[in-house]
C-alpha positions in Angstrom: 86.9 79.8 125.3 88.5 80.7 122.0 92.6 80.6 122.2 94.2 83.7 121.1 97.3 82.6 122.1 98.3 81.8 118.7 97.7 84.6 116.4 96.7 84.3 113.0 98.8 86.4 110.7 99.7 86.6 106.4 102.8 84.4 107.4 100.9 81.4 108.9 98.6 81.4 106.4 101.0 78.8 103.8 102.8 80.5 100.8 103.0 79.6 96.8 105.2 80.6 94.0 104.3 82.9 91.3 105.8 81.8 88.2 108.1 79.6 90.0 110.5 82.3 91.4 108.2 84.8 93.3 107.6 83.2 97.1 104.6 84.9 98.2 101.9 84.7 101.4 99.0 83.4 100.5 96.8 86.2 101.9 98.4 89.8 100.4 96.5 93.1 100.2 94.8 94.6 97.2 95.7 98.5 97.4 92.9 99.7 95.3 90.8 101.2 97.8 93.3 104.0 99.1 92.4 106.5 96.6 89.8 109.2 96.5 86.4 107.9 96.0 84.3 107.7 94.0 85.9 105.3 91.1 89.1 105.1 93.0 90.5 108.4 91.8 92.7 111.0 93.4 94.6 110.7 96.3 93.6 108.9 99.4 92.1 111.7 101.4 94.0 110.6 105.0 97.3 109.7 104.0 98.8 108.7 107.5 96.0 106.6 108.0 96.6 104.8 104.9 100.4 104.9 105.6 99.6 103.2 109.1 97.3 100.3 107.3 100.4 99.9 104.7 102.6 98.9 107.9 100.5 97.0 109.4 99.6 94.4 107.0 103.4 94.3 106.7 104.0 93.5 110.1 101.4 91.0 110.0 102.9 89.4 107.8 101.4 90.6 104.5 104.2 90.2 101.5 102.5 91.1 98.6 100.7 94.0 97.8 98.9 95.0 94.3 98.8 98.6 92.9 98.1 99.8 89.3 99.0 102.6 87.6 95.6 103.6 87.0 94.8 103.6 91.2 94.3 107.0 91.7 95.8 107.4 88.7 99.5 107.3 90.2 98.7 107.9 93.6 98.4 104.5 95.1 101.7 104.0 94.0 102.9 106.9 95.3 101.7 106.2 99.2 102.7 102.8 98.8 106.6 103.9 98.5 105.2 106.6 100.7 104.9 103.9 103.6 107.2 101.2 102.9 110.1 102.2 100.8 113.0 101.1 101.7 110.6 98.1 101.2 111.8 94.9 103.1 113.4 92.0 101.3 110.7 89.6 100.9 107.8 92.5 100.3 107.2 91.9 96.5 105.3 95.0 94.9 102.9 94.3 91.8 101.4 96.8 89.5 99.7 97.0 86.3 99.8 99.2 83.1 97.8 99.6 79.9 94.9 101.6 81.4 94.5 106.0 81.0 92.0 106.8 83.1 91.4 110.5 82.9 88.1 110.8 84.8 86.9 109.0 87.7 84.2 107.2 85.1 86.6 107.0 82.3 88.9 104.0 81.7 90.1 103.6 78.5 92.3 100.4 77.9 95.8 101.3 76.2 98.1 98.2 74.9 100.1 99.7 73.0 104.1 98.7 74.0 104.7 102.2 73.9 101.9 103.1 76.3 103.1 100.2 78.2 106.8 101.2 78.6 105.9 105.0 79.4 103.1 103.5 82.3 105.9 101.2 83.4 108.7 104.1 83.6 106.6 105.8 85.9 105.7 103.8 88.0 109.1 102.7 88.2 110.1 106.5 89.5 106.6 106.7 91.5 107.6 103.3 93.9 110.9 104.2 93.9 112.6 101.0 92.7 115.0 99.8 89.7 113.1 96.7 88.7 109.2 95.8 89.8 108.6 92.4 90.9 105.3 91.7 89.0 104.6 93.7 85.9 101.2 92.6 84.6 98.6 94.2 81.7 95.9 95.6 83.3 93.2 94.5 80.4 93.7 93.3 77.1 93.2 96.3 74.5 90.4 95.0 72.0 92.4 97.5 69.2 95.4 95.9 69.7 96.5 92.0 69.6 97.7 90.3 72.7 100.9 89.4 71.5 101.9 92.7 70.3 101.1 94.5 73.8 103.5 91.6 75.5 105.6 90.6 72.3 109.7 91.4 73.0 110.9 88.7 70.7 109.2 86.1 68.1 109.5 82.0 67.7 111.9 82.6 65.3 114.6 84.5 67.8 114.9 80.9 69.7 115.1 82.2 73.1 114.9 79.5 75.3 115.3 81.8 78.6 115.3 85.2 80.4 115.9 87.9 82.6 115.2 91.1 84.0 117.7 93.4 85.6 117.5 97.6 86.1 116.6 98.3 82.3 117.6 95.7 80.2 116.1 92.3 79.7 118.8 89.8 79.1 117.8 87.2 76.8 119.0 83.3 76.3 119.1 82.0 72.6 120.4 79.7 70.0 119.7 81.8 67.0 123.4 81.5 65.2 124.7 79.9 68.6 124.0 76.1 68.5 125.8 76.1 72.2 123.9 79.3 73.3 124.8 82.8 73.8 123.0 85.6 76.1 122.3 89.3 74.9 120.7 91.8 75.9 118.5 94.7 75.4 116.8 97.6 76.7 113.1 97.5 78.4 112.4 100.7 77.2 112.7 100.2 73.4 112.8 96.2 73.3 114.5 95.3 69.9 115.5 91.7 69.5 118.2 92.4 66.4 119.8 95.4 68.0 120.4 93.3 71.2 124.3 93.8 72.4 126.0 90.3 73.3 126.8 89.9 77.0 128.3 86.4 76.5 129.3 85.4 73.4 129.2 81.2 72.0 132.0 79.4 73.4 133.1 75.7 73.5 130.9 75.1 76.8 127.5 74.7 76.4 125.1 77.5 78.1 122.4 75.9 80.4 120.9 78.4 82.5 120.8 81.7 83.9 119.7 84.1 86.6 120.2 87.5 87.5 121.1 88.8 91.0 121.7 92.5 92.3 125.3 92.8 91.7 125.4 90.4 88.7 124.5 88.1 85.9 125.2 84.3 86.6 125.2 82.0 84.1 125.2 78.0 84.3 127.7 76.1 81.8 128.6 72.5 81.0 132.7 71.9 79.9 132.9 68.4 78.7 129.9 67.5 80.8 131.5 69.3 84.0 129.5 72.4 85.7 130.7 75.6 85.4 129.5 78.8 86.6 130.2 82.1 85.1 129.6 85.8 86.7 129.0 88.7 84.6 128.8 91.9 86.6 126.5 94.3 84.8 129.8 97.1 84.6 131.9 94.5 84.1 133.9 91.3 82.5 132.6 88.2 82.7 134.9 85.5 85.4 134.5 81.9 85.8 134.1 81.3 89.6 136.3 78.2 91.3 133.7 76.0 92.4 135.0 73.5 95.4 134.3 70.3 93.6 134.2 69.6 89.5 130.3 68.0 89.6 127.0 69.1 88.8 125.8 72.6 88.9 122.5 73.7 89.4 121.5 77.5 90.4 118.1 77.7 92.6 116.0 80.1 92.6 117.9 83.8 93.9 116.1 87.5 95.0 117.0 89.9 92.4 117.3 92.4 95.6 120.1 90.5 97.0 123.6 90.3 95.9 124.9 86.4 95.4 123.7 83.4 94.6 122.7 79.8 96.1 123.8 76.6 94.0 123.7 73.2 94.2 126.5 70.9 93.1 126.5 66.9 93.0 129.0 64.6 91.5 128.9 60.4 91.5 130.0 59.9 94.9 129.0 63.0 96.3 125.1 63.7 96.9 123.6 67.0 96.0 124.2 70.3 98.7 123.3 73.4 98.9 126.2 76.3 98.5 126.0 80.2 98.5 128.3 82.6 97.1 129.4 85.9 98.4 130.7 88.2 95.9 132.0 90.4 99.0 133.9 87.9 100.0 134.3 86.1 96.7 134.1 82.6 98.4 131.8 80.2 98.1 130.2 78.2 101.2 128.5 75.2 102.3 125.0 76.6 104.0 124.1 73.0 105.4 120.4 73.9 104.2 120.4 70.3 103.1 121.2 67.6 105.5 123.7 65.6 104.2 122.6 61.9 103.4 124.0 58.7 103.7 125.8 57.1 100.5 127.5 53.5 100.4 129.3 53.5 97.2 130.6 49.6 96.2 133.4 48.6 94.2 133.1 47.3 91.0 
């Protein structure tokens, strides 16, 4: 007899990283279908019912879900937030832009950066968030170049890095800064020599970055000690007191959640895992990683 006592759901089904930050189920749910048929136009003709099916993928474990702008067009979107939003933590929402598709048999491929911000704006307002998890082009444009659909900087810019919070994409780069400097600029109009500094060349060198809901945080070196800097995005920059002068690494943080997790090592002291609360502006040894065993000899 078969054994049901151990369900299969999204979350036992293993996970992988999109583009090494985006933790992810490996089975998610392709939203496509609930819109109006034929060609997947129009609204979804029972919207509870697709409301309920929304849920219960979620429940089952389901983390992912792809939309596009051109589902419906708009309304796919539209029952997704619909159903979910406030969306959960860990459910990651893609969708897709580049495609008008004014008739059910008419889908005309768009990839302009200006068709691309407007189709991103709205669906911005449609799922009811400040920053979309996956942004992707729905088909390359044959009339216009790759690059110039995707292109928010050239080669010659040196960006090394970058970032996406709310509206503005904040950018890492050496261009005039041998030791780095971050600036930013807005998603909406993109403009690599009108971007306003958000932290400016110093004497320590700039490794790293990563932006979080309440703030910026950036990753220094000071005469080969790690630092760690927080810029709030409505205020100044401060240089958080770390509990031992090591090694500084950030890990990987949700852009939904406030704070950040780091890792700091030094020569006697082996790597472990810390979080810091900006609400309680301390920051804490999780014990994520057990703690190994180190003989150290004298010399």
């Amino acid at each position: 007899m078969f054994d049901h006592s151990n369900q299969f759901t999204a979350s036992n089904a293993y996970s992988f990283l999109i583009g090494g930050e985006l933790r992810v189920n490996r089975l998610g749910y392709g939203a496509m279908r609930l819109t109006g048929q034929p060609g997947n136009f129009g609204p979804y003709p029972d919207w509870g019912a697709g409301q309920k099916l929304l849920r219960r993928a979620v429940e089952l474990g389901v983390n992912f879900i792809d939309t596009a702008e051109a589902y419906g067009p708009g309304f796919n979107e539209d029952l997704i937030a619909s159903a979910l939003h406030p969306y959960s933590p860990d459910t990651i929402i893609a969708t897709k832009g580049g495609i008008n598709k004014p008739a059910p048999d008419n889908i005309q491929a768009d990839g302009r950066s200006e068709n691309l911000r407007r189709g991103c704006e709205a669906s911005l307002q449609r799922l009811k968030v400040e920053q979309i998890d996956l942004y992707q082009l729905h088909r390359p444009d044959p009339k216009v170049p790759l690059a110039e659909s995707v292109k928010i900087c050239d080669a010659s810019d040196e960006v090394t890095n970058f970032d996406v919070y709310g509206e503005n994409i904040y950018l890492l780069t050496h261009k005039n800064a041998p030791r780095f400097k971050i600036v930013k600029t807005s998603l909406k109009n993109p403009d690599f020599s009108q971007a306003e500094p958000v932290l400016e060349q110093s004497d320590m060198l700039v490794k790293d970055m990563v932006a979080a809901k309440d703030a910026l945080y950036v990753r220094t070196t000071d005469g080969g000690i790690g630092r760690l800097i927080r810029i709030p995005y409505s205020d100044q920059s401060e240089q958080l007191k770390l509990p031992i002068d090591g090694a500084v690494d950030l890990l990987t943080n949700d852009p939904r959640v406030a704070g950040i997790l780091l890792s700091l090592m030094t020569w006697t002291r082996a790597s472990s895992i810390y979080e810091y609360n900006p609400n309680t502006n301390q920051i804490t040894e999780t014990g994520l990683q057990p703690k190994a065993n180190m003989t150290h000899l004298k010399i």
